[in-house]
N, C-alpha and C positions, 0 to 999 in steps of 0.2 A: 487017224484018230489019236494017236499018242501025242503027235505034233501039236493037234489043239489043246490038248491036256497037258502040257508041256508048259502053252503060253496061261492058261490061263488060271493054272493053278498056283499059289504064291510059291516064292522061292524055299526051299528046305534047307538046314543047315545052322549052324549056329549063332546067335542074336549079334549081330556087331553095330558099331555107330551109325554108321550111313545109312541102315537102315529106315532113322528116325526122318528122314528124307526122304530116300528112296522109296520106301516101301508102303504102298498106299494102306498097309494095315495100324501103320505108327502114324504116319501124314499130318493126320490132325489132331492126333491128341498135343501132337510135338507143336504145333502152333497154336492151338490153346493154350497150353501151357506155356510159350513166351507173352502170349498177351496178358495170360493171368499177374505173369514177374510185370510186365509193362505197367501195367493199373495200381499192381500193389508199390510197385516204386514210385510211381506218379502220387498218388494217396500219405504215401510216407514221406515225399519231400514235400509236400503240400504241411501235411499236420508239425513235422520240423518246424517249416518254415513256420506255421501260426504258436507253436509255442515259444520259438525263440523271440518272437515280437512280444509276445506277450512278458516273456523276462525281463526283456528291451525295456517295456512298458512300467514293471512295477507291477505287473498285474498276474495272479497264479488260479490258475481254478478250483475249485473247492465248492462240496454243495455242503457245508458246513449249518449255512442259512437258510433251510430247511426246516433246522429243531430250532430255529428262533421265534419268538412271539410274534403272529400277522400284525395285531393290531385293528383288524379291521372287521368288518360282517359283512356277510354272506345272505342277502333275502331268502336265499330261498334253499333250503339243505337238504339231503334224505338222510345224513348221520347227525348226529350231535357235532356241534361245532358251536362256539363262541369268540367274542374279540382276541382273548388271551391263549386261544389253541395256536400248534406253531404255523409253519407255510406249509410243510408235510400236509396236516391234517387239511387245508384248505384246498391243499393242489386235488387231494383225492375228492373235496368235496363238487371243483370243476370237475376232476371227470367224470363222477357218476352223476354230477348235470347234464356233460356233453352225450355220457348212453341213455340218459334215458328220453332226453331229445331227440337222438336220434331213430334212438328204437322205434319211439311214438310215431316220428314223420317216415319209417322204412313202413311201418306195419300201413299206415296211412295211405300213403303213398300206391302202394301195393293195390291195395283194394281201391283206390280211385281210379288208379289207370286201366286196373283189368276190366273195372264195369267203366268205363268210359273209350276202352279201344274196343270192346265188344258190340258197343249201343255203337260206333263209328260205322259200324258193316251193319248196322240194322236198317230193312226195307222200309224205315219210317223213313222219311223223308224230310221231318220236324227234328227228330230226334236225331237222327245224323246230322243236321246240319247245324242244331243246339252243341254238340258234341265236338265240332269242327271248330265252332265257334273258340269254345274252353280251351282247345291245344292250342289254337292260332294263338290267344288271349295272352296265356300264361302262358307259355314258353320261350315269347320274344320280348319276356318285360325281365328285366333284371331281379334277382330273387328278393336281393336287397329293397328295392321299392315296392312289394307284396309284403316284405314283414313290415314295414312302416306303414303302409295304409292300413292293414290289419291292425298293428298296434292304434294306432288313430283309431280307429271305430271303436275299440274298446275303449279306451280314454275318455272317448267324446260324445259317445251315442249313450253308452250303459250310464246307468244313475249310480251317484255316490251312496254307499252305506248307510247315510242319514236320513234317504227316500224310501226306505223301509221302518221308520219311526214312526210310530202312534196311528192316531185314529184316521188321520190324513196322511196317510203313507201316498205318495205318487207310485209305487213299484212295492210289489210282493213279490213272495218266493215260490218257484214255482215247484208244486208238490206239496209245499210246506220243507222242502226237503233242498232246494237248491237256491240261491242266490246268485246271481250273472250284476256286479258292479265293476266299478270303471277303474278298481284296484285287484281283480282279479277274481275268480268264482269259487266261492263255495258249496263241498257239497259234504255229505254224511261221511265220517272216518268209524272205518269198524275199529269196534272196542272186542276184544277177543278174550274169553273168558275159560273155566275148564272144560275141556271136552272141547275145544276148537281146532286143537290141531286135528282129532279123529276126524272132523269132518272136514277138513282141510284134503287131509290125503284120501278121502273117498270120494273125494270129487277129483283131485289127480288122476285115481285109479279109474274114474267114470270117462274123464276127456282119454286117458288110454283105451277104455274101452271102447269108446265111441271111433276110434284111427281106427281098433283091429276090427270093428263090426262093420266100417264103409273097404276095408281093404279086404275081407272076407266076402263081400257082395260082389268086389270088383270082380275077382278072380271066378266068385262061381260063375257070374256071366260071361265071362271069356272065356271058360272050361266047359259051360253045360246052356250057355245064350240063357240059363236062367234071372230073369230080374225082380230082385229085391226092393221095396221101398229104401228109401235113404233118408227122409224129413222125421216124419216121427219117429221111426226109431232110433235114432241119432239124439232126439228129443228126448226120449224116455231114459235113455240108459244116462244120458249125461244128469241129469233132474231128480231123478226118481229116488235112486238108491240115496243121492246127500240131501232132500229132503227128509227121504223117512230117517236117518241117523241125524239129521237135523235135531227134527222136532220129537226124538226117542233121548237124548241126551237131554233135553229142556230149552234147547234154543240156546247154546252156548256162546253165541256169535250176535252181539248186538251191534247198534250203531249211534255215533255220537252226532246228533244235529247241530249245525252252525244257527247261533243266536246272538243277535243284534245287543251287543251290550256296551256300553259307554258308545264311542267314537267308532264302532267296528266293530265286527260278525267278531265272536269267540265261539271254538271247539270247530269240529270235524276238521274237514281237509283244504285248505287254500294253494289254489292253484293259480298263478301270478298270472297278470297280462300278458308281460312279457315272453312267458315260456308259452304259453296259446299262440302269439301270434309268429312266433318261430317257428313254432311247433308246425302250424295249420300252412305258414307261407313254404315253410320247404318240403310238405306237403301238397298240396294243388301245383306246386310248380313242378316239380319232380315228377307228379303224378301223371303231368301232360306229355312229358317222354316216355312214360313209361305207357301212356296210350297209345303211343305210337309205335312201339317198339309189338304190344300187344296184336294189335292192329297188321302189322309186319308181319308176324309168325302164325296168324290164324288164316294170312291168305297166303301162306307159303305152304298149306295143307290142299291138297289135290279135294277141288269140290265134289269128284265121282264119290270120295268119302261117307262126304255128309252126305250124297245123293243115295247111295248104297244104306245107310244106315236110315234114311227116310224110307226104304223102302222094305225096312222089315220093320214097319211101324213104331221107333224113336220116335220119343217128344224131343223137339227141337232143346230144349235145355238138357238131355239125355245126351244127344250126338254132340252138344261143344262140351260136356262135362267128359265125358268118357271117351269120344274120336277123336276130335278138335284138339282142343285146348291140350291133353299129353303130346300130341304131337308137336305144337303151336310153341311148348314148352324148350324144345332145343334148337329153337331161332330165339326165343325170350331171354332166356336166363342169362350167357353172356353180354349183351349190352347191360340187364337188369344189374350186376353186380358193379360196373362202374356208376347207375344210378345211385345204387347205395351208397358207393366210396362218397361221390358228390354232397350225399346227404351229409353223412358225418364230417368230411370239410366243409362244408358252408354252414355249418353247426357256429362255426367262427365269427360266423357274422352277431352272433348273440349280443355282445358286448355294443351292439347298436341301439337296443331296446335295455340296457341292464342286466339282461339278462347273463348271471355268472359262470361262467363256464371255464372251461382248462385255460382259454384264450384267455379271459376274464377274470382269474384268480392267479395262475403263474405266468402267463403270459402280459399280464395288466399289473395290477397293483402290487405283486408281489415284488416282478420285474422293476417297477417303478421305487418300491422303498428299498431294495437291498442292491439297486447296481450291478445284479449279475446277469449281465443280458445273457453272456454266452452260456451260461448254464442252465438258463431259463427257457434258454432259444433251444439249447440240445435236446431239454428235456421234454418239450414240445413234438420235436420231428420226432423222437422216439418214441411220445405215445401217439399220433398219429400214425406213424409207420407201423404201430404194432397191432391197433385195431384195423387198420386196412389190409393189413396179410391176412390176421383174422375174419376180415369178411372174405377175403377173398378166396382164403382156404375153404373156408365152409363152405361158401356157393359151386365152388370148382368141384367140392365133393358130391353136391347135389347134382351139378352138371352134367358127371359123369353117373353117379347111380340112375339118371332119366336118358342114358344116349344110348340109342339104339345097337342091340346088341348081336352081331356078324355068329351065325351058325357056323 
């Protein structure tokens, strides 16, 4: 017994060099650690090497031209921005084009695939194969020729702003309230008046309370098999309370209607072609891996499941909402967050439809008037790289709060 305990217990005594060799307790950090010196001395003769050309050259880096005047405009903004703001203010105005494209086409996305990988497994036989049809469709056409056709139909199908003119109008709005033309759609911009933030944040506090009301049903039924509704009252608590502070304040929160005046709709909100059909194409195409990936982790769930769960009388949307689908969820999530990364890289392709974005604004015409590629180019992979650790962190965080948890 000692003999074994002899061999297999590490050596005692005090720390020497050989150690970092011999002794499989050091082994690998000690090799880690030269590969670490290898990469960073690789890296560092690399970047040498590219500044001393650049000396060589004449040429020194500087984002000096940043706080210089663009010169140029931007269709479409969510800040203040004009000709004479500098490239600063314009780079910021691509990137919160590039998230809110993206946000739109992740949110999108999301909810196309889940109800299109779920209708995939449905015993219709129409509908599965309509379903089958959509992922085969778009997901072997390049994204690139979905935003262009998309962009086309808007262009070429919707009526210009002047088909909403007089008593012979060809095209009205629909509601009174929305315009769909071949320059992009209008709809109501709320005008916000006093007492709006109060109803602002009670309707915050309502979508809060509508999480903790479906996540207090969850749990009783999983603690006491008790089941709660989850439609109306999900309804009522989000509605209820910011109506009645609504219409108790005086209706604080009005809206401004888009109208047809000279050459083009003035007021509310205009929403360009171009951001729709980026918007909508990196949506249905994304969305068709992401029905499949859906599709993937709902049959990686043991059917005895859903068979057990039909058998203490679940409605079928009952067992994929609350058996299914949590389960389903940690085969999904890891592919879903490189679907994401995708999203927000092919955001890139914007600059094919006009549409402005980070590629579009510092990567495009900024890059083009001031000559500073490589500053331009850095400061590109730096905000890409930085929203992509950022999606990535978050979903990993989510990935693990849903992963099954070893007693």
């Amino acid at each position: 017994m000692s003999f074994m305990t002899t061999l297999s217990d590490p050596p005692s005594g005090s720390f020497r060099l050989s150690m970092l060799i011999n002794d499989t307790r050091y082994r690998s950090y000690t090799f880690q650690f030269i590969a670490l010196v290898i990469v960073i001395a690789i890296f560092g003769y690399l970047g040498s090497n590219l500044f001393a050309n650049l000396r060589a050259a004449g040429l020194n880096i500087s984002f000096d031209f940043l706080g210089e005047s663009s010169n140029y405009d931007i269709n479409q903004t969510l800040i203040e921005y004009s000709s004479r703001s500098t490239h600063w203010t314009a780079a910021v105005v691509g990137i919160l084009n590039t998230l809110l494209v993206a946000f739109l086409a992740c949110i999108t996305a999301t909810i196309i695939g889940v109800i299109a990988g779920i209708l995939r497994l449905s015993p219709n036989w129409l509908v599965r194969k309509l379903m089958s049809i959509y992922v085969e469709a778009f997901r072997n056409v390049p994204v690139l020729i979905w935003i262009i056709i998309i962009f086309t139909i808007m262009t070429v199908v919707l009526p210009a702003p002047n088909a909403f003119r007089g008593d012979n109008a060809t095209a009205s709005m629909l509601f009174g309230a929305f315009a769909f033309t071949n320059r992009g759609v209008y709809l109501p911009a709320p005008v916000w008046g006093p007492g709006s933030l109060i109803v602002a944040l009670v309707f915050v506090a309502s979508v809060i309370g509508v999480f903790m009301y479906r996540r207090y049903a969850k749990k009783l039924l999983f603690d006491t098999g008790r089941l709660l509704p989850m439609g109306w009252p999900s309804l009522v608590i989000l509605f209820v309370p910011t109506l009645l502070v609504f219409f108790l304040l005086g209706r604080p929160i009005g809206l401004d209607y888009p109208e047809l005046k000279g050459f083009n709709f003035q007021g509310g909100i205009q929403i360009l072609g171009s951001l729709i059909a980026l918007w909508w194409a990196l949506a249905i195409y994304t969305g068709a891996f992401i029905a499949e990936n859906v599709r993937a982790g709902i049959q990686s769930v043991s059917k005895g499941q859903a068979e057990a769960a039909a058998s203490l009388g679940m409605r079928p949307n009952r067992i994929m909402n609350l058996v299914v689908l949590p389960q389903a969820l940690r085969v999904i999530i890891p592919p879903l967050i490189s679907n994401y990364l995708n999203i927000t890289k092919n955001s890139s392709l914007a600059i094919v439809v006009g549409y402005m974005d980070i590629a579009g604004t510092l990567g495009g015409i900024t890059l083009n008037q001031t000559g500073r590629a490589i500053e331009c180019v850095l400061l590109l992979m730096a905000f890409y790289l930085a929203i992509s650790l950022t999606i990535s962190g978050l979903m990993n965080v989510y990935n693990k709060a849903i992963s099954l948890k070893e007693r």
